[in-house]
N, C-alpha and C positions, 0 to 999 in steps of 0.2 A: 388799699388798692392792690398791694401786692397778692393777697389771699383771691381776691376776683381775679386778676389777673391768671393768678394759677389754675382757680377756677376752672376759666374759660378756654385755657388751654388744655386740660384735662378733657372738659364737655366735647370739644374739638376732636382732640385721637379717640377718645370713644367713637365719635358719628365718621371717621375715615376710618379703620380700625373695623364698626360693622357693614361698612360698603366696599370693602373687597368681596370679594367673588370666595361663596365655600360650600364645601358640598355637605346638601341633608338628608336626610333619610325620603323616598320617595314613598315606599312602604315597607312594611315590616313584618314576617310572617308571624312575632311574639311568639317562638319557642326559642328557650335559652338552650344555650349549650353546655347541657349539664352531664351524657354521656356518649360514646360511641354509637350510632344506630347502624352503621353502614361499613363495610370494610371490602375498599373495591381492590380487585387486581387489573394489571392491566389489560385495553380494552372496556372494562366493566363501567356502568353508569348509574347512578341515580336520580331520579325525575322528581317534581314534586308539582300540580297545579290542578285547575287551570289555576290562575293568578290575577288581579288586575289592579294595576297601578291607575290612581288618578293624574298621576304627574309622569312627565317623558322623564326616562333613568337613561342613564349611562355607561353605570357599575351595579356590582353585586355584592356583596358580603356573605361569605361563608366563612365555615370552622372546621377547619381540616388538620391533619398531621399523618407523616412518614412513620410508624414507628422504627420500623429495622435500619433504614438508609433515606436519603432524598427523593423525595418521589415528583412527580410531574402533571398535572393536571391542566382540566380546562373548565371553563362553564360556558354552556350554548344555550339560547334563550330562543326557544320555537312558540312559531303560532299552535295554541291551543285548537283549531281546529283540524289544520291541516300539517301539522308537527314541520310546516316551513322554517329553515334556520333566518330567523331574524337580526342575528347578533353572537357574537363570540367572542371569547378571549383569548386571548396568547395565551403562550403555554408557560406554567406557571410552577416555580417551585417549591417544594410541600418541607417545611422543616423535621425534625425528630420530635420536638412539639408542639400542641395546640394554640394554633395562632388563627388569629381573622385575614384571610385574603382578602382585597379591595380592590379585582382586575377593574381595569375600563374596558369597555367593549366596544368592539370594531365599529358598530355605528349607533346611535339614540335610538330605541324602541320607542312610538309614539304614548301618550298617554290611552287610557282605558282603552288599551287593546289585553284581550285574553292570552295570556300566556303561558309556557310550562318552563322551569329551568332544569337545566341539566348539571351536572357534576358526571364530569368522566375524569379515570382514570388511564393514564398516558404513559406512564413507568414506574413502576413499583407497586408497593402497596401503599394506598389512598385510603386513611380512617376517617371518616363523615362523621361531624356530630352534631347532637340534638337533642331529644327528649321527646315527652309524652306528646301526641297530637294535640294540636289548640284551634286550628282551624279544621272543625267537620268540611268545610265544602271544599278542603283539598287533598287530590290524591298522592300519597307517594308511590314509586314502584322502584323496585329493587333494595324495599327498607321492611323489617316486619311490621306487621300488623298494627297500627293502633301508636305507631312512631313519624315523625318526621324530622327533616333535618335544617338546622336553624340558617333561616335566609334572611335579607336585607337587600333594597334593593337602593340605588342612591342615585343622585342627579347627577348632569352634566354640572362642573365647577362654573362654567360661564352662564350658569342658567340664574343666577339670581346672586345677592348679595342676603346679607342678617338682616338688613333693612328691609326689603323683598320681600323676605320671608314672613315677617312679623304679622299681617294680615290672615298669614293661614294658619301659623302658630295660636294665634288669638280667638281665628273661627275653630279648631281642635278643642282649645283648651273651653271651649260653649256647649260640650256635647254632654260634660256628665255636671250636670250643675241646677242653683233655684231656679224656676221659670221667669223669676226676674230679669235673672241677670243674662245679658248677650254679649256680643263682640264692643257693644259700645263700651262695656264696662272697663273693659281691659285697658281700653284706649286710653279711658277718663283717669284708671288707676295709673298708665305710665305718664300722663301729663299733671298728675299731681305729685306723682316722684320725683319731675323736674322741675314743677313751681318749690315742691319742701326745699331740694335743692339749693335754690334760688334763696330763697329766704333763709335758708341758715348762714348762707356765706353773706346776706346784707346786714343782718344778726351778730355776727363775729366781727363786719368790719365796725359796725357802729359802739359795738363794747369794746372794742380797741382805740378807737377816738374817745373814748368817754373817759378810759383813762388814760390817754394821751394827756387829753384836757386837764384832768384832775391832777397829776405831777405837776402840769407847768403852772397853774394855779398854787398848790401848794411851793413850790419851790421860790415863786415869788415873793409869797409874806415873809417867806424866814431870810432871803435876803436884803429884803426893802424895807425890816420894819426897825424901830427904833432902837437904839443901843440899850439893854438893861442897863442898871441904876449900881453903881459903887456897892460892894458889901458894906452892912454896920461893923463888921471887923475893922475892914479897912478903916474908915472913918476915927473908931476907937484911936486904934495905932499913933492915928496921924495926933490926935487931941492930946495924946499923953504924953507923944515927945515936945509938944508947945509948953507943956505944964511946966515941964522936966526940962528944962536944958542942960 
């Protein structure tokens, strides 16, 4: 009882635990930040889109660094058609190394609206990084040729909990896969993670009662059972000192 017991308060913080509020990736440009593409002065920007999220974001993720001294930056999220600022961040400071920035931005950009983001640079020098282009249908400007620079864009925290999410995690994870298998599969796979579960801890409690059982059984005959029998020694002993007085 005590192993269930634990169980189940284990199962418990796990399901509180994935229903807080966390933020996920809304989209992803998929270039890694593997070198410098950009190196802005101040005033100077770089652009990369159009863009389009299926899910309303919040924030953005870039890969930026100061080399010389602290530098200052911003990201501004325009409509791709009409380069209207839809969204902005504070002004943000740039370490001496390459680190991810995670502004929020002034207000939630709707989902599949066309977008472009920006990276300006606000004081100092601003190093942008990235790598080789991975998406053809987007453009960058103020990067060379055939580079872009690595984005992320992320949700509002109050937009959903782990739990929330696992629907759309599960319809993702349907896209590169047999024609068999779909979203139900996933579902069928985490509800037999939780019946295994289930069954190992009812498994453990009943081979712990089994020898529960088995001691108290044994411990019974060896003290309820009859007195062995006097040695022949003994006996002898006694016989010789009768003989012999």
């Amino acid at each position: 009882m005590l192993l269930a017991a634990f169980a189940l308060v284990a199962v418990v913080a796990l399901v509180v635990a994935a229903s807080r509020a966390l933020v996920v990736r809304a989209y992803a440009l998929d270039v890694p930040d593997l070198t410098v593409v950009a190196s802005l002065h101040p005033s100077q920007q770089v652009c990369e889109g159009p863009i389009t999220s299926h899910y309303a974001f919040r924030g953005a993720g870039i890969w930026t660094e100061s080399p010389r001294a602290f530098g200052v930056d911003t990201v501004v999220v325009e409509a791709a058609t009409d380069h209207r600022v839809l969204a902005s961040s504070g002004r943000m400071i740039v370490g001496p190394s390459q680190t991810e920035q995670t502004p929020r931005l002034s207000r939630p950009v709707p989902a599949d609206r066309s977008i472009v983001v920006c990276v300006q640079s606000q004081r100092n020098r601003i190093a942008v990084w990235g790598s080789q282009a991975a998406q053809p249908g987007v453009t960058a400007t103020g990067i060379p040729a055939g580079q872009q620079f690595s984005l992320v864009l992320l949700t509002d925290p109050g937009n959903g909990s782990l739990l929330s999410w696992l629907p759309t995690a599960f319809g993702r994870a349907t896209l590169w896969h047999p024609s068999w298998v779909g979203t139900w599969t996933f579902w069928l796979l985490a509800a037999a993670l939780v019946a295994a579960f289930g069954v190992g801890v009812i498994a453990v409690n009943a081979a712990a009662s089994a020898d529960d059982a088995g001691e108290q059984a044994g411990g019974g005959e060896d003290g309820d059972g009859p007195s062995p029998p006097p040695s022949d020694g003994g006996t002898s002993d006694r016989s010789s000192m009768a003989a012999y007085p």
